[in-house]
Each structure stands twice: as C-alpha cells, then as structure tokens.
mmCIF entry with sequence, helices, sheets and N, C-alpha, C, O atoms, coordinates in Angstrom:
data_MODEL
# 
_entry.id   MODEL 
# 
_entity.id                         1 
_entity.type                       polymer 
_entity.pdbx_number_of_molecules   1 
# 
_entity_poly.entity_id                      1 
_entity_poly.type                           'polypeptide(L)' 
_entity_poly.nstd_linkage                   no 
_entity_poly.nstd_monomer                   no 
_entity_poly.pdbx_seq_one_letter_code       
;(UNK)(UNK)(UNK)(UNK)(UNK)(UNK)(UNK)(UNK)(UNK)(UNK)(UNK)(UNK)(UNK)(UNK)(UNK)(UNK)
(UNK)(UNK)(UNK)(UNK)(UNK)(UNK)(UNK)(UNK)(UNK)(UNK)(UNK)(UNK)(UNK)(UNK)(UNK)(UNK)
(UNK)(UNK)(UNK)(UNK)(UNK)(UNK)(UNK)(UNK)(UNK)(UNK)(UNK)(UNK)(UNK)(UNK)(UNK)(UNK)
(UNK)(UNK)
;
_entity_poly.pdbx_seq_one_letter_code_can   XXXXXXXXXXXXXXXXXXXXXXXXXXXXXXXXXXXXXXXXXXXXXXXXXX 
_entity_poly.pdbx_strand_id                 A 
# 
loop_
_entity_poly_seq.entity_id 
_entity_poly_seq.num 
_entity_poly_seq.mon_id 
_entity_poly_seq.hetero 
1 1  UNK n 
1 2  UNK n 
1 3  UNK n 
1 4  UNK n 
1 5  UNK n 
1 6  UNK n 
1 7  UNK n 
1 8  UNK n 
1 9  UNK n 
1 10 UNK n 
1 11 UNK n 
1 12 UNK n 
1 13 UNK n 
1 14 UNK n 
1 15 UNK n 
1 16 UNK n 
1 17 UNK n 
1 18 UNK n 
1 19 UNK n 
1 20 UNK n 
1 21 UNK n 
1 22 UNK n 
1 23 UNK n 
1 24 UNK n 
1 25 UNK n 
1 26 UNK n 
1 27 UNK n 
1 28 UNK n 
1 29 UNK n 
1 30 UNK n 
1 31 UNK n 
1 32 UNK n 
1 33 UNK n 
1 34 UNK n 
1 35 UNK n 
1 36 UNK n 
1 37 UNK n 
1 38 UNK n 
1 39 UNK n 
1 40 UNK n 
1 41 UNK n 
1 42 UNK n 
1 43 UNK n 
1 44 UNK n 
1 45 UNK n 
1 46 UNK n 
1 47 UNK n 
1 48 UNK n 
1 49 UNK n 
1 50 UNK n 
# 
_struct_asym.id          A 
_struct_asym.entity_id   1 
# 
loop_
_struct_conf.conf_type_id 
_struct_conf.id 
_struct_conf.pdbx_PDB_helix_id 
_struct_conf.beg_label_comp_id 
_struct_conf.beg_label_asym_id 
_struct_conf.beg_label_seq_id 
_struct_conf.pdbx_beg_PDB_ins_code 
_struct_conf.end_label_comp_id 
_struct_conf.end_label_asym_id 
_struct_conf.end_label_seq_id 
_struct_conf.pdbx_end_PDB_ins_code 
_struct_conf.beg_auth_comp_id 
_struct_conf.beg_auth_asym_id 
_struct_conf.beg_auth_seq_id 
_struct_conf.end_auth_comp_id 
_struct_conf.end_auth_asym_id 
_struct_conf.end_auth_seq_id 
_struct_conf.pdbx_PDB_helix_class 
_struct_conf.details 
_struct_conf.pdbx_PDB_helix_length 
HELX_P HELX_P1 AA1 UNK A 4  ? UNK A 8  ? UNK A 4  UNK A 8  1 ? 5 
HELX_P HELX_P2 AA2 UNK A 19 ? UNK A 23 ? UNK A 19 UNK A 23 1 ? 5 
# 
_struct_conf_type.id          HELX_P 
_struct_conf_type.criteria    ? 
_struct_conf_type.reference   ? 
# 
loop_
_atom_site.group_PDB 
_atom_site.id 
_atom_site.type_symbol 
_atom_site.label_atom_id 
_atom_site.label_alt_id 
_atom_site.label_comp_id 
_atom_site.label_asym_id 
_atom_site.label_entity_id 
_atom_site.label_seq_id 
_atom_site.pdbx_PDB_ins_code 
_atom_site.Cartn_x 
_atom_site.Cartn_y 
_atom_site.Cartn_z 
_atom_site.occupancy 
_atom_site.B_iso_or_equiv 
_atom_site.pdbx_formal_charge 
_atom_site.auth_seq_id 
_atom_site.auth_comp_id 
_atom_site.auth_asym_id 
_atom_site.auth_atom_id 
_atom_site.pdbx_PDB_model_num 
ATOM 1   N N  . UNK A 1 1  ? 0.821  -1.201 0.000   1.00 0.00 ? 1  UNK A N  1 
ATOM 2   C CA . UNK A 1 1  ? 0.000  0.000  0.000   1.00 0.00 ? 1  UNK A CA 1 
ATOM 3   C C  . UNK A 1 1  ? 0.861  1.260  0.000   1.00 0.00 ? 1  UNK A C  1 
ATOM 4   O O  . UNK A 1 1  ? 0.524  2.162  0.766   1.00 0.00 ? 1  UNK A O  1 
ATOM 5   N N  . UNK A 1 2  ? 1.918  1.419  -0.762  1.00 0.00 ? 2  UNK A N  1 
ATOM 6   C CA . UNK A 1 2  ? 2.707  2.437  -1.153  1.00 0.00 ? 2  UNK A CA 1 
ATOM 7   C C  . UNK A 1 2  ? 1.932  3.888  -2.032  1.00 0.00 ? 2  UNK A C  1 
ATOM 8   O O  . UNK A 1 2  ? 1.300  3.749  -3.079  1.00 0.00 ? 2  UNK A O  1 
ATOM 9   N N  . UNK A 1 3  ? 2.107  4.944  -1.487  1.00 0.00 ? 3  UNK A N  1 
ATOM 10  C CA . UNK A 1 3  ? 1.481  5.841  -2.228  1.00 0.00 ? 3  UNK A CA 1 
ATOM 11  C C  . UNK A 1 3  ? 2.857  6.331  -3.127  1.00 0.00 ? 3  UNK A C  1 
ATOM 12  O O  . UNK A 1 3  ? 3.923  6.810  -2.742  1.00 0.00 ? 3  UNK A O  1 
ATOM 13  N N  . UNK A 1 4  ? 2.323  5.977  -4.579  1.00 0.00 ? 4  UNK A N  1 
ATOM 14  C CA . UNK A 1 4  ? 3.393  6.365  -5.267  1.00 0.00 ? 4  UNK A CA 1 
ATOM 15  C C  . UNK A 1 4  ? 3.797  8.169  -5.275  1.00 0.00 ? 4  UNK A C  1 
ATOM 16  O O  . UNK A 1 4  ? 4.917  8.535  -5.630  1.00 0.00 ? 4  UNK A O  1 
ATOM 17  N N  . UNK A 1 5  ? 2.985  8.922  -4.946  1.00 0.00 ? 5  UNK A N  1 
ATOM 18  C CA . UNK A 1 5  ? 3.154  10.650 -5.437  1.00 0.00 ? 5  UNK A CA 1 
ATOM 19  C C  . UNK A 1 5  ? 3.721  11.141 -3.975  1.00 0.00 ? 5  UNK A C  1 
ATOM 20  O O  . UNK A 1 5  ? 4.255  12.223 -3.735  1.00 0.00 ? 5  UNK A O  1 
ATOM 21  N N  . UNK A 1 6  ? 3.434  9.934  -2.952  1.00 0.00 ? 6  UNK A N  1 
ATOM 22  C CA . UNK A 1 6  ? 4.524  10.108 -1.572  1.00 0.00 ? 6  UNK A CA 1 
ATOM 23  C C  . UNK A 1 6  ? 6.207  9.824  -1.871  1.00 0.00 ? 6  UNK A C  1 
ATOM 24  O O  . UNK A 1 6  ? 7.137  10.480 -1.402  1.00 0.00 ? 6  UNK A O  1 
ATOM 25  N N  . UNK A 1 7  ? 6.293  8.720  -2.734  1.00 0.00 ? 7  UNK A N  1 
ATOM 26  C CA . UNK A 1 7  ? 7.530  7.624  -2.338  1.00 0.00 ? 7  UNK A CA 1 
ATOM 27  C C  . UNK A 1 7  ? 8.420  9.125  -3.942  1.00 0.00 ? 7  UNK A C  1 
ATOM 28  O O  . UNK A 1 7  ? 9.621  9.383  -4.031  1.00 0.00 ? 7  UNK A O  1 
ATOM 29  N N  . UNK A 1 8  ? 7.303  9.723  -4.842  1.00 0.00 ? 8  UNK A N  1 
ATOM 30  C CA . UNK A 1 8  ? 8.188  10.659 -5.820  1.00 0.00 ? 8  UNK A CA 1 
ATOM 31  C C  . UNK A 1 8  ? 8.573  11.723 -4.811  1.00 0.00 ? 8  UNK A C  1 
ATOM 32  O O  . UNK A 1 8  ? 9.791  11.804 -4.658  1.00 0.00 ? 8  UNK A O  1 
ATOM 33  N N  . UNK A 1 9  ? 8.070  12.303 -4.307  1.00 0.00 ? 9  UNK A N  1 
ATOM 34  C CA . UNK A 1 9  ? 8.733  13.297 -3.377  1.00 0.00 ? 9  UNK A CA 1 
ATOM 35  C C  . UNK A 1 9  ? 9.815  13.030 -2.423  1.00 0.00 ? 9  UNK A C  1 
ATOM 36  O O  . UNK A 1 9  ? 10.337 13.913 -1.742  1.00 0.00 ? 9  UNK A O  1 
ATOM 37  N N  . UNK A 1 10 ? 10.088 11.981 -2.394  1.00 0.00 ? 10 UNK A N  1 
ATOM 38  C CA . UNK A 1 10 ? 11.150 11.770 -1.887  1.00 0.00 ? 10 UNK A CA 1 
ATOM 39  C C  . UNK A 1 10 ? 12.413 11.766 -2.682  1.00 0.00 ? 10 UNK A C  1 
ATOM 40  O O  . UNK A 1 10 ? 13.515 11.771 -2.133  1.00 0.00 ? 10 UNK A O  1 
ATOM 41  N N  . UNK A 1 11 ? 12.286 11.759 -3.688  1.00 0.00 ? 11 UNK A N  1 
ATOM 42  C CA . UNK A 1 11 ? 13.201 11.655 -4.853  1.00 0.00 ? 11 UNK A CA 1 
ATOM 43  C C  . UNK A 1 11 ? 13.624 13.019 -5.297  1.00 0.00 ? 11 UNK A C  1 
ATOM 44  O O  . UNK A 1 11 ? 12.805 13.564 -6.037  1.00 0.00 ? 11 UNK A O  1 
ATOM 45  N N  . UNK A 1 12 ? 14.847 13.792 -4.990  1.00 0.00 ? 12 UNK A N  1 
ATOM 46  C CA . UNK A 1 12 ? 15.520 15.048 -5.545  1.00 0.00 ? 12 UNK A CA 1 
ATOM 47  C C  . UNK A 1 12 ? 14.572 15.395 -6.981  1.00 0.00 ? 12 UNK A C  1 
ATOM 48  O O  . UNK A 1 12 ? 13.599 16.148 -6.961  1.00 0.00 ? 12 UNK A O  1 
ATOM 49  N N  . UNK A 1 13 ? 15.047 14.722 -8.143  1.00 0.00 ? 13 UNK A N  1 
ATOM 50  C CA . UNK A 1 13 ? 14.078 15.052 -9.368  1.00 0.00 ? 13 UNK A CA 1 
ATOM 51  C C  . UNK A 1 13 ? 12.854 14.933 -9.488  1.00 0.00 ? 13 UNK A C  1 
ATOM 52  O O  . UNK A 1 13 ? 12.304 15.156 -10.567 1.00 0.00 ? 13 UNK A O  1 
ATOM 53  N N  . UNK A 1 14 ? 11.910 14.397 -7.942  1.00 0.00 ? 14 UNK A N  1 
ATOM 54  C CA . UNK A 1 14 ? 10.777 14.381 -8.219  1.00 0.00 ? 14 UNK A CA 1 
ATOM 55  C C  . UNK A 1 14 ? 9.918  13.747 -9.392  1.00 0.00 ? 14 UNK A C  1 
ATOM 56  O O  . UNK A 1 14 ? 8.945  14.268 -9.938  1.00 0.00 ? 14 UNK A O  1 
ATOM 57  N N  . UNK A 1 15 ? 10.574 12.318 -9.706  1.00 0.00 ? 15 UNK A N  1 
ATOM 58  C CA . UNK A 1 15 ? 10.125 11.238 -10.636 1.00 0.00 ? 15 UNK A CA 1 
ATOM 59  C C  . UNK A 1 15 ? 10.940 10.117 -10.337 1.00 0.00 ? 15 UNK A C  1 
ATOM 60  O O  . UNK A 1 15 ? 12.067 10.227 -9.855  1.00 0.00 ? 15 UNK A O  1 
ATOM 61  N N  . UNK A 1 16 ? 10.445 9.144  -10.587 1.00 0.00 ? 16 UNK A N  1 
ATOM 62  C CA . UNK A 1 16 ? 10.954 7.984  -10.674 1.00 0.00 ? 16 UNK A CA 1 
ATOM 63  C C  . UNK A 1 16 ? 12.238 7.938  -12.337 1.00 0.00 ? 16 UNK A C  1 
ATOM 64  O O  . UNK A 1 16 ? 12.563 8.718  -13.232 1.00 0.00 ? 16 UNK A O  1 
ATOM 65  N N  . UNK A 1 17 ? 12.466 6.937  -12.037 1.00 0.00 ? 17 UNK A N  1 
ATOM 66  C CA . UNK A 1 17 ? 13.745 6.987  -13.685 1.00 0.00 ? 17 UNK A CA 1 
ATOM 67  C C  . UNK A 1 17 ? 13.067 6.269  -14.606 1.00 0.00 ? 17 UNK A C  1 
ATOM 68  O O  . UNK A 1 17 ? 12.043 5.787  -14.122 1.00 0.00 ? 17 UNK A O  1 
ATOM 69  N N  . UNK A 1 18 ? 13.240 6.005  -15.763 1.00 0.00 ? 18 UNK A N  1 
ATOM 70  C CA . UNK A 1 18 ? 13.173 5.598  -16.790 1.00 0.00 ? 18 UNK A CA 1 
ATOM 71  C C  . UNK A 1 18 ? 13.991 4.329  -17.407 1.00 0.00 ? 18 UNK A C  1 
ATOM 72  O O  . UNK A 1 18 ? 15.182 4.117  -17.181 1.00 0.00 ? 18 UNK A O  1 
ATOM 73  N N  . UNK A 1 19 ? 13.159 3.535  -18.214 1.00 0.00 ? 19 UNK A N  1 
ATOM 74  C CA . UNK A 1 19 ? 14.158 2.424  -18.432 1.00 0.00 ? 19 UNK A CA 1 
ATOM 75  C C  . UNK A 1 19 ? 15.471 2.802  -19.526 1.00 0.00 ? 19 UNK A C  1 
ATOM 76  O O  . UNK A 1 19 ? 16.632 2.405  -19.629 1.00 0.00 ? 19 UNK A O  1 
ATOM 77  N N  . UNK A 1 20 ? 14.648 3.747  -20.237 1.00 0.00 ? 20 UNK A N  1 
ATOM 78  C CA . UNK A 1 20 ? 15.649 4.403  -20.817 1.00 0.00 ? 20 UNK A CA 1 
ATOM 79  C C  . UNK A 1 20 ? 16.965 4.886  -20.517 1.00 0.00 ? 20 UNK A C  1 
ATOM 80  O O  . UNK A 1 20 ? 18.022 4.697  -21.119 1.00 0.00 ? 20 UNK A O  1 
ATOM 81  N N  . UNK A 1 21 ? 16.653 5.708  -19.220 1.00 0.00 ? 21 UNK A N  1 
ATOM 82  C CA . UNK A 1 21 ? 17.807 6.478  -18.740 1.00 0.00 ? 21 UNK A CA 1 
ATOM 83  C C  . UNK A 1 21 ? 18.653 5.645  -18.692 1.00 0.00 ? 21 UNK A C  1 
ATOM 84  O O  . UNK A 1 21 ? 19.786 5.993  -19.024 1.00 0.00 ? 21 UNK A O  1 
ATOM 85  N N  . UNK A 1 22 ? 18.432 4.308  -18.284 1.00 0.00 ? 22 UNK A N  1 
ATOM 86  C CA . UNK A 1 22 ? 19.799 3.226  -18.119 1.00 0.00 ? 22 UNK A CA 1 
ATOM 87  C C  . UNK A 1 22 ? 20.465 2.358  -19.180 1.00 0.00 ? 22 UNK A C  1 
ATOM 88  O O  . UNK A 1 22 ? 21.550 1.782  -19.259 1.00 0.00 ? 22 UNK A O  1 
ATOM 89  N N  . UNK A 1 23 ? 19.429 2.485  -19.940 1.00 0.00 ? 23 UNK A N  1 
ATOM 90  C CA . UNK A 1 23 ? 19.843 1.913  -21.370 1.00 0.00 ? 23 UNK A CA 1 
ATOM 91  C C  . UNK A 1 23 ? 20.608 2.901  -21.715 1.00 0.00 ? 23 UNK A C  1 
ATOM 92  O O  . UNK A 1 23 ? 21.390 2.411  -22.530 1.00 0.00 ? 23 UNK A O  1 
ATOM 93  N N  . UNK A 1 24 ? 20.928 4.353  -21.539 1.00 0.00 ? 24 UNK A N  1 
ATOM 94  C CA . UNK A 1 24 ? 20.967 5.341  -22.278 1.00 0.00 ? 24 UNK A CA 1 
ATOM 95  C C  . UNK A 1 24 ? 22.408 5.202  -21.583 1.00 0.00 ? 24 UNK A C  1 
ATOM 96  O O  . UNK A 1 24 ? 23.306 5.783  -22.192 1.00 0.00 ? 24 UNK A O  1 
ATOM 97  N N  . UNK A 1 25 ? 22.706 4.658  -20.638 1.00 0.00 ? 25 UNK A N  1 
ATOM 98  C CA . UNK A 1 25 ? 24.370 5.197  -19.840 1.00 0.00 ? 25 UNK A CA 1 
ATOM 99  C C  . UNK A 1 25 ? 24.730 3.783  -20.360 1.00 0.00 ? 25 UNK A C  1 
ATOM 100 O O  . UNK A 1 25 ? 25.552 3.900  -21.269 1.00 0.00 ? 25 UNK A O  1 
ATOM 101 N N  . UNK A 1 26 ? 24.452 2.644  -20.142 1.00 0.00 ? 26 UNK A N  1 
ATOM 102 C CA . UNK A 1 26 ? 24.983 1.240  -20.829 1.00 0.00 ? 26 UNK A CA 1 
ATOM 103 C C  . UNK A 1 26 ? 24.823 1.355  -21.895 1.00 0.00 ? 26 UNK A C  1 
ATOM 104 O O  . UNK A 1 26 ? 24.791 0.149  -22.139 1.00 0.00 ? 26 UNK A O  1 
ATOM 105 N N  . UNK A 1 27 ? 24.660 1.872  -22.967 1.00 0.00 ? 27 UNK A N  1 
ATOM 106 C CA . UNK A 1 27 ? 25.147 2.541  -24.165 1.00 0.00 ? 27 UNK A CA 1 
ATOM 107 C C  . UNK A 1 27 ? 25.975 3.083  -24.232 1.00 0.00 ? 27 UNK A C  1 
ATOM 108 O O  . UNK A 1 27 ? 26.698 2.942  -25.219 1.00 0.00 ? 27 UNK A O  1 
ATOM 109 N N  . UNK A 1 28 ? 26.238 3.807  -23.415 1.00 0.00 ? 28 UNK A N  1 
ATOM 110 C CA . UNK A 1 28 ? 27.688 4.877  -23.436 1.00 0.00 ? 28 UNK A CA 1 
ATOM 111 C C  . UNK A 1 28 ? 28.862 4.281  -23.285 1.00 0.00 ? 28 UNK A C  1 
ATOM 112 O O  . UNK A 1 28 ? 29.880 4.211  -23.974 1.00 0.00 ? 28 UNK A O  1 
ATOM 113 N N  . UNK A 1 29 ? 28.544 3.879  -22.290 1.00 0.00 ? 29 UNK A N  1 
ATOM 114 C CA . UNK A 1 29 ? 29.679 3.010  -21.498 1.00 0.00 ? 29 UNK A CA 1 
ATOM 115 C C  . UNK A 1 29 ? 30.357 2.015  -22.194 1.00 0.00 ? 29 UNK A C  1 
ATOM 116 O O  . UNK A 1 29 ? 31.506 1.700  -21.884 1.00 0.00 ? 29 UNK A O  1 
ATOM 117 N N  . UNK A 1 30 ? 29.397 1.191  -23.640 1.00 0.00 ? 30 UNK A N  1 
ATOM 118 C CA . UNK A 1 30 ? 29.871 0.523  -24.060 1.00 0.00 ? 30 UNK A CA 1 
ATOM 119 C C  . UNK A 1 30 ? 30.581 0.858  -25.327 1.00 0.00 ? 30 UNK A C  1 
ATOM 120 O O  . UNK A 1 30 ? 31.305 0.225  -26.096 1.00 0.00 ? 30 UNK A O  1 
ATOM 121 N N  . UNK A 1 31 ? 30.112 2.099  -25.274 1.00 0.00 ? 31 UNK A N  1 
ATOM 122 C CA . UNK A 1 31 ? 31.027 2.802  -26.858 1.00 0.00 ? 31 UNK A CA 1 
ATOM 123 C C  . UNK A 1 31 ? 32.422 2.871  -26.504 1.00 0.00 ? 31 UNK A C  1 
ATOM 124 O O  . UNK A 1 31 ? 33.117 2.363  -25.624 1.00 0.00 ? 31 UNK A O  1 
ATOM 125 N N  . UNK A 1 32 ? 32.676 3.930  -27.795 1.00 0.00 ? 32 UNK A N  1 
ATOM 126 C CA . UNK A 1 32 ? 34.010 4.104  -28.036 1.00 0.00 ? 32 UNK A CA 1 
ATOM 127 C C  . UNK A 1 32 ? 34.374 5.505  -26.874 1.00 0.00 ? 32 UNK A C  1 
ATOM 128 O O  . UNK A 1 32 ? 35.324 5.646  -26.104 1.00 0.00 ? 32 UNK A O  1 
ATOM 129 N N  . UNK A 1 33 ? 33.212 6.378  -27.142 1.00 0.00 ? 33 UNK A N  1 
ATOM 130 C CA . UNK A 1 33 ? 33.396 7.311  -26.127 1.00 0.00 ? 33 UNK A CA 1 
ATOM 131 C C  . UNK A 1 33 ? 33.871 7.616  -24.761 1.00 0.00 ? 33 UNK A C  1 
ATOM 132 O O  . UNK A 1 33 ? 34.378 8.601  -24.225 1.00 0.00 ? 33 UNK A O  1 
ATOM 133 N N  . UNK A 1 34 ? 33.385 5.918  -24.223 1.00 0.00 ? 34 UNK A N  1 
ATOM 134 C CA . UNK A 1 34 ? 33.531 6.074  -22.878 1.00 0.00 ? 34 UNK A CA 1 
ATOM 135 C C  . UNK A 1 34 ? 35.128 4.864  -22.640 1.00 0.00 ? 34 UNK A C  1 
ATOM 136 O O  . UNK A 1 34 ? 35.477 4.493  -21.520 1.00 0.00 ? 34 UNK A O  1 
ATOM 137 N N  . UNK A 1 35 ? 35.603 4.594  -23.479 1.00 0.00 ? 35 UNK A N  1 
ATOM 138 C CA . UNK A 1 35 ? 37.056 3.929  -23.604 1.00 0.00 ? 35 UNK A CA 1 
ATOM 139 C C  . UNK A 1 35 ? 37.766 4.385  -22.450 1.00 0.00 ? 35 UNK A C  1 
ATOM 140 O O  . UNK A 1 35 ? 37.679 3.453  -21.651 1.00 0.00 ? 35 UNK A O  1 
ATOM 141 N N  . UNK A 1 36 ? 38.424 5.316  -21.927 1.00 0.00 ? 36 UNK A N  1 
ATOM 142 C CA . UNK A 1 36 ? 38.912 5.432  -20.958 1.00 0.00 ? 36 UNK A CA 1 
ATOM 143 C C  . UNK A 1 36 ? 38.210 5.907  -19.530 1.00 0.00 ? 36 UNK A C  1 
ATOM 144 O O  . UNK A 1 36 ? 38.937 6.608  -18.825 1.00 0.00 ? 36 UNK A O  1 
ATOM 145 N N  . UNK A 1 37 ? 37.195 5.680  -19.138 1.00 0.00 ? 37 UNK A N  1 
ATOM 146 C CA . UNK A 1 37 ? 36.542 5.852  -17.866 1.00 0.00 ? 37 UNK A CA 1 
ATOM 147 C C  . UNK A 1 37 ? 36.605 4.025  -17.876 1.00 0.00 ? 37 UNK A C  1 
ATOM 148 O O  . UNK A 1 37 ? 36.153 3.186  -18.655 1.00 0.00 ? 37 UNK A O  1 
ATOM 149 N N  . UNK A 1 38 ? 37.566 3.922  -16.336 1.00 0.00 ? 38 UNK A N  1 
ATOM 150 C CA . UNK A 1 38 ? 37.513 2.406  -15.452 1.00 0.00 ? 38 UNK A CA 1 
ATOM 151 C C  . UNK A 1 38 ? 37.028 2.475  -14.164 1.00 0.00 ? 38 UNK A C  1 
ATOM 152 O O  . UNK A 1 38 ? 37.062 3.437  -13.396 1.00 0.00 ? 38 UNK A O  1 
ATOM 153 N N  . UNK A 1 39 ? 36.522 1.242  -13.972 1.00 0.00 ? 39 UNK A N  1 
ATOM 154 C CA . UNK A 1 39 ? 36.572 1.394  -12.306 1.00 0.00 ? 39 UNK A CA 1 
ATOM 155 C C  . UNK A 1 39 ? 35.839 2.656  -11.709 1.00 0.00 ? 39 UNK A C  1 
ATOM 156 O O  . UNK A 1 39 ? 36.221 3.435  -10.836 1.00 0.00 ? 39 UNK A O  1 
ATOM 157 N N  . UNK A 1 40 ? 34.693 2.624  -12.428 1.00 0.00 ? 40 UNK A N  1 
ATOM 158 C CA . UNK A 1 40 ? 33.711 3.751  -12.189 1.00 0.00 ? 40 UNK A CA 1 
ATOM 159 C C  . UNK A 1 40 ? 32.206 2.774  -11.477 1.00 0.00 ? 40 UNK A C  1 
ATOM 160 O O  . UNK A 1 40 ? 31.514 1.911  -12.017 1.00 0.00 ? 40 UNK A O  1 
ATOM 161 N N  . UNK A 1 41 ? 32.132 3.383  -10.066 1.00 0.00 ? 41 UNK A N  1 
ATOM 162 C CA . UNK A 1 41 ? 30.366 3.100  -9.816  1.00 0.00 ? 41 UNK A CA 1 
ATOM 163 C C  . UNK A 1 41 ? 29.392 4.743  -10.464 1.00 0.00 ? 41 UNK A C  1 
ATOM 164 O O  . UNK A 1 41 ? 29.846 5.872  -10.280 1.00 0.00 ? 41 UNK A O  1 
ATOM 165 N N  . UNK A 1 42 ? 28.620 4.582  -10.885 1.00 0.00 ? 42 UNK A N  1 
ATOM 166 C CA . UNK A 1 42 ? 27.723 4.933  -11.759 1.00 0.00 ? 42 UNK A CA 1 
ATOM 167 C C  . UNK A 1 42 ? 26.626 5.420  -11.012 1.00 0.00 ? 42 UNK A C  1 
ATOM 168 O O  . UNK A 1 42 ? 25.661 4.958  -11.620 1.00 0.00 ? 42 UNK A O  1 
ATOM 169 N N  . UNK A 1 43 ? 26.195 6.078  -10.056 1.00 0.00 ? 43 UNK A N  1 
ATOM 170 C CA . UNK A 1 43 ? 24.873 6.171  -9.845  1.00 0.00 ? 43 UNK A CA 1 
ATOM 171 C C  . UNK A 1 43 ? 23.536 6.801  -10.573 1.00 0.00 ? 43 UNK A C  1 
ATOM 172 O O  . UNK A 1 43 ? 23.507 7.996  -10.869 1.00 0.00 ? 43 UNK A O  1 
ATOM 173 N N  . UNK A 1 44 ? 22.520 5.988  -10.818 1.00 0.00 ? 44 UNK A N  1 
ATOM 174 C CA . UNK A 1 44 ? 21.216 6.447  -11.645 1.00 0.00 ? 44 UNK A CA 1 
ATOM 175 C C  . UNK A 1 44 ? 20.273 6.324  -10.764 1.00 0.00 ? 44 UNK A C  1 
ATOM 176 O O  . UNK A 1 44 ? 19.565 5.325  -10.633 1.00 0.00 ? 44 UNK A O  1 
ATOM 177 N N  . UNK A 1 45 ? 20.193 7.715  -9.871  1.00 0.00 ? 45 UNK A N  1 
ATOM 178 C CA . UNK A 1 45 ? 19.341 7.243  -8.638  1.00 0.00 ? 45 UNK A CA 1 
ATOM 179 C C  . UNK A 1 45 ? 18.409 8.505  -8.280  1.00 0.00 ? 45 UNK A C  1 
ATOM 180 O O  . UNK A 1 45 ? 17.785 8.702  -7.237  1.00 0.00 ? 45 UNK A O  1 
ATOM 181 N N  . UNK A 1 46 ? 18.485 9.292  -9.416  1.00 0.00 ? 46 UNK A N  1 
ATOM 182 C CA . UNK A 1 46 ? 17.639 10.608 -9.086  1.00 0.00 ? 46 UNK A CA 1 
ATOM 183 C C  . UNK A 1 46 ? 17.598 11.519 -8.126  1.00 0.00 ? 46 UNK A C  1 
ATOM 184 O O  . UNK A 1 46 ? 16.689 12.262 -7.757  1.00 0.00 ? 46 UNK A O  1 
ATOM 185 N N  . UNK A 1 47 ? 19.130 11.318 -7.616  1.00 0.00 ? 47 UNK A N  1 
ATOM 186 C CA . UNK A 1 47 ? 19.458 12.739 -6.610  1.00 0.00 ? 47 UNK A CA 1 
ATOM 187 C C  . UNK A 1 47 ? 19.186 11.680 -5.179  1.00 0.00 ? 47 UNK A C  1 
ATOM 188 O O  . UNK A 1 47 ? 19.567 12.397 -4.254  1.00 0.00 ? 47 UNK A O  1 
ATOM 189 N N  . UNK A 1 48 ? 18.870 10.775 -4.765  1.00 0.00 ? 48 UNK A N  1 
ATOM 190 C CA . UNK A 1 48 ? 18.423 10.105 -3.358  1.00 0.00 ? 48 UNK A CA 1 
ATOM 191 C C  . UNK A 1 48 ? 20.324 9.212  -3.275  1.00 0.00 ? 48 UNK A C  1 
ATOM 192 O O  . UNK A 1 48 ? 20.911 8.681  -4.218  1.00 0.00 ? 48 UNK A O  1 
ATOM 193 N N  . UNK A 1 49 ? 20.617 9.300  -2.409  1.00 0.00 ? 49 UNK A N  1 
ATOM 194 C CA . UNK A 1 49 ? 21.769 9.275  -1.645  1.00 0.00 ? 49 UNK A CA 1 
ATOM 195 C C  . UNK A 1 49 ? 21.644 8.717  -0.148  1.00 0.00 ? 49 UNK A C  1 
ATOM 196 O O  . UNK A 1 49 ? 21.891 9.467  0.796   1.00 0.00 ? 49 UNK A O  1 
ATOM 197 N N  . UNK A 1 50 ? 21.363 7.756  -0.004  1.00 0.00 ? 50 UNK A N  1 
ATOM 198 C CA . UNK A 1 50 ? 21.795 7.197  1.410   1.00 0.00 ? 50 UNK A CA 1 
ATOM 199 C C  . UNK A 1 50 ? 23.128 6.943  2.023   1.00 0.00 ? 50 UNK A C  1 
ATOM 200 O O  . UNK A 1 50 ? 23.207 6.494  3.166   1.00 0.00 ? 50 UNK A O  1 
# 
C-alpha cells in the first residue's frame, strides 16, 4: 500500500527513472566514447543518496 506521489517526493528530481535512462548510460559506457573511464560506480538514482 505504497502511495506512489509520496515515495516521488522523496526523490531530488521528483520522478521515478526511466528504463531508458539506463539503457541510455549502458550505451555509453559501451562505446568508443567512454574507452577510458575504469573502475567507475555509476549512480542512476535521481538525486536520493543514502
């Protein structure tokens, strides 16, 4: 019994993410672009930080 428009306000950007958004960085990551970034954690977490 989660109220979802409670659990978004808790969230810095005030939305949940997208499946996209993560497709959209594991895309990157797997190009040529992102060749020298290693040993990177990644957060896709909409500003919430514990």
């Amino acid at each position: 019994d989660l109220d979802m428009n409670e659990l978004k306000r808790m969230v810095p950007a005030n939305r949940f993410g997208k499946v996209e958004e993560v497709a959209y960085l594991a895309s990157f990551l797997a190009s040529e672009k992102a060749a020298y970034i290693t040993g990177e954690v990644i957060n896709i977490n909409g500003g919430i930080y514990a």
